[in-house]
C-alpha positions in Angstrom: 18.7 7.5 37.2 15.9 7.5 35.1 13.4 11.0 35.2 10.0 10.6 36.4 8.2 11.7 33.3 10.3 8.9 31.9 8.6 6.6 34.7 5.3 8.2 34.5 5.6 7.2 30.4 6.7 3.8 30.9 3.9 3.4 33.3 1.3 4.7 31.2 2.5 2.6 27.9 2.1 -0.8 29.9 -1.3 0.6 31.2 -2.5 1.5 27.2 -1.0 -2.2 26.5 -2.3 -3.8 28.8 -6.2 -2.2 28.7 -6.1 -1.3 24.9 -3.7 -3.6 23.0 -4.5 -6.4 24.5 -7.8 -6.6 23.1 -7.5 -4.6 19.7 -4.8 -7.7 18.6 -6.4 -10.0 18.7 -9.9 -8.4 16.9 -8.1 -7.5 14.6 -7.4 -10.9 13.4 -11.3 -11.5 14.4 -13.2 -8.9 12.5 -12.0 -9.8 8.9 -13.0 -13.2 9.8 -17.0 -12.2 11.4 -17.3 -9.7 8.7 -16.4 -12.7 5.9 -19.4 -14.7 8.0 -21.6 -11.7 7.6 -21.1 -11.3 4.4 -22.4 -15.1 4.2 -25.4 -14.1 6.1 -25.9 -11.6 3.6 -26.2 -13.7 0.5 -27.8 -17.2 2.3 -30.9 -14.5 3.6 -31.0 -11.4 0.6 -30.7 -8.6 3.0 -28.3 -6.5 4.3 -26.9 -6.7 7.4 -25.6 -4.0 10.0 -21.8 -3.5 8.9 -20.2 -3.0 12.1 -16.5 -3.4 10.3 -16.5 0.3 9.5 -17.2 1.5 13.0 -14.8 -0.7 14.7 -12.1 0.2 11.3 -12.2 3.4 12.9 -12.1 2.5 16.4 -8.8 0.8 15.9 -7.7 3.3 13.8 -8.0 5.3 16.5 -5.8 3.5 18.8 -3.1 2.6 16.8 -2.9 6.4 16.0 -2.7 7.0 19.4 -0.2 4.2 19.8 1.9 5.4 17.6 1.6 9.2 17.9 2.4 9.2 21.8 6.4 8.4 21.7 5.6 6.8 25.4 3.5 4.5 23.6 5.7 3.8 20.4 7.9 1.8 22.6 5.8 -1.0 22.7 6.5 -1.3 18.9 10.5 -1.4 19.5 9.4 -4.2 22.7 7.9 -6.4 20.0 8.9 -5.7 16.8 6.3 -8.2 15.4 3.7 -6.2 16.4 4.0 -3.3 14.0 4.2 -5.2 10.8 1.2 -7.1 12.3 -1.0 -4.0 13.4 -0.8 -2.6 9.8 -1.5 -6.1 7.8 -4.4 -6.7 9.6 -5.9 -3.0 9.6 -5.9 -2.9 6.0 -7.3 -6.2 5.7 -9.9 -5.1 7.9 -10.6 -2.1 5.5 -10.4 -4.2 2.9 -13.3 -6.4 4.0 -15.3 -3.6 5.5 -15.8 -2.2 2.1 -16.5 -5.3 0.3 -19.0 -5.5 3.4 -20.4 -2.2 1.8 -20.7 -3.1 -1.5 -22.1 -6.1 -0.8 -24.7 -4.5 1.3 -25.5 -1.3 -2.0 -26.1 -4.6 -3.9 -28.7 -6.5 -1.9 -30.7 -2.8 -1.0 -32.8 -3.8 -3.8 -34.3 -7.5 -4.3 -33.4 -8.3 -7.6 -31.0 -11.6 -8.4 -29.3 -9.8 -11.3 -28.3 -6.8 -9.0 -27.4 -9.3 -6.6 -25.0 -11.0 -8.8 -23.6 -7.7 -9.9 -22.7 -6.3 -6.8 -21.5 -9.6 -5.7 -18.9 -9.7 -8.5 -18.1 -6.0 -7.5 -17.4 -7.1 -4.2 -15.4 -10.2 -5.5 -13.1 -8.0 -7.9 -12.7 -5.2 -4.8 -11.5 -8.0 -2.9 -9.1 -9.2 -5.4 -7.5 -5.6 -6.3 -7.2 -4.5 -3.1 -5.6 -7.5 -1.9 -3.1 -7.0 -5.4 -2.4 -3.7 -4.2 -1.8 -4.4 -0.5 0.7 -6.9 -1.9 2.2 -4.8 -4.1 2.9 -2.4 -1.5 4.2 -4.7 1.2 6.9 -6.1 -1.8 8.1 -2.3 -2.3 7.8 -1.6 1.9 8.3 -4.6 3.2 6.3 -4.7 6.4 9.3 -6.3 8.9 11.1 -3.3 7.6 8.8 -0.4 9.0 8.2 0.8 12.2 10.2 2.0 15.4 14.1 2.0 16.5 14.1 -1.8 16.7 13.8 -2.1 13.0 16.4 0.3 12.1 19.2 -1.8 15.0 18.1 -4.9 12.5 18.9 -2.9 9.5 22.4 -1.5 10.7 23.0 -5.1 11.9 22.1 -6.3 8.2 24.8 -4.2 7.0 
């Protein structure tokens, strides 16, 4: 028979699934993709635009650290072992267009079409390193590979 703080956890992980995870998956794979169009805004009009990437960066931040700080909510992670590898892809993408976002923003402060064109190649090359490294990474970590219990039953199986 199964404890009640064990059934008050269980409980509690489908409610933070359910009213937080449900939503953060799914903007995660959105953000990247408006922050891309605002960036597009950016360089069709010459003015910077609110960067709302960085505050909702954090925002997620926050609730995957709760998600997988909390050992209740770590489950969810060994339920759907997808859904690691996924969270931490996306999350760094999202970083990683947030502070092109930035840059791109710095560069079009000032009106001036040779700044512009600086800080637009800035942002292109940020883009392109970052992306270099987060590859890099994944090939040494490899993101299927990392996470909860589920992951390490697939490794011992491997063997």
């Amino acid at each position: 028979m199964r404890s009640w703080k064990s059934v008050l956890g269980t409980i509690a992980a489908w409610i933070y699934f359910l009213a937080v995870m449900t939503w953060l998956l799914p903007m995660l794979f959105l953000v990247p993709i408006m922050t891309l169009s605002d960036m597009g805004t950016v360089m069709e009009s010459g003015f910077a635009v609110p960067n709302t990437g960085v505050f909702l960066t954090a925002l997620f931040g926050l609730f995957i650290g709760l998600s997988l700080m909390i050992p209740a909510f770590r489950k969810m992670y060994d339920k759907l072992p997808w859904m690691f590898p996924y969270v931490k892809i996306m999350l760094i993408n999202t970083i990683i267009v947030s502070v092109a976002l930035l840059i791109l923003n710095f560069g079009y402060e000032v009106q001036s079409d040779s700044r512009h064109m600086v800080w637009t190649i800035v942002m292109v090359v940020q883009i392109i390193l970052c992306r270099i490294l987060m590859s890099l990474y994944f090939h040494r970590k490899r993101a299927a590979l990392t996470g909860g219990m589920a992951n390490e039953r697939t490794l011992s199986a491997r063997s």
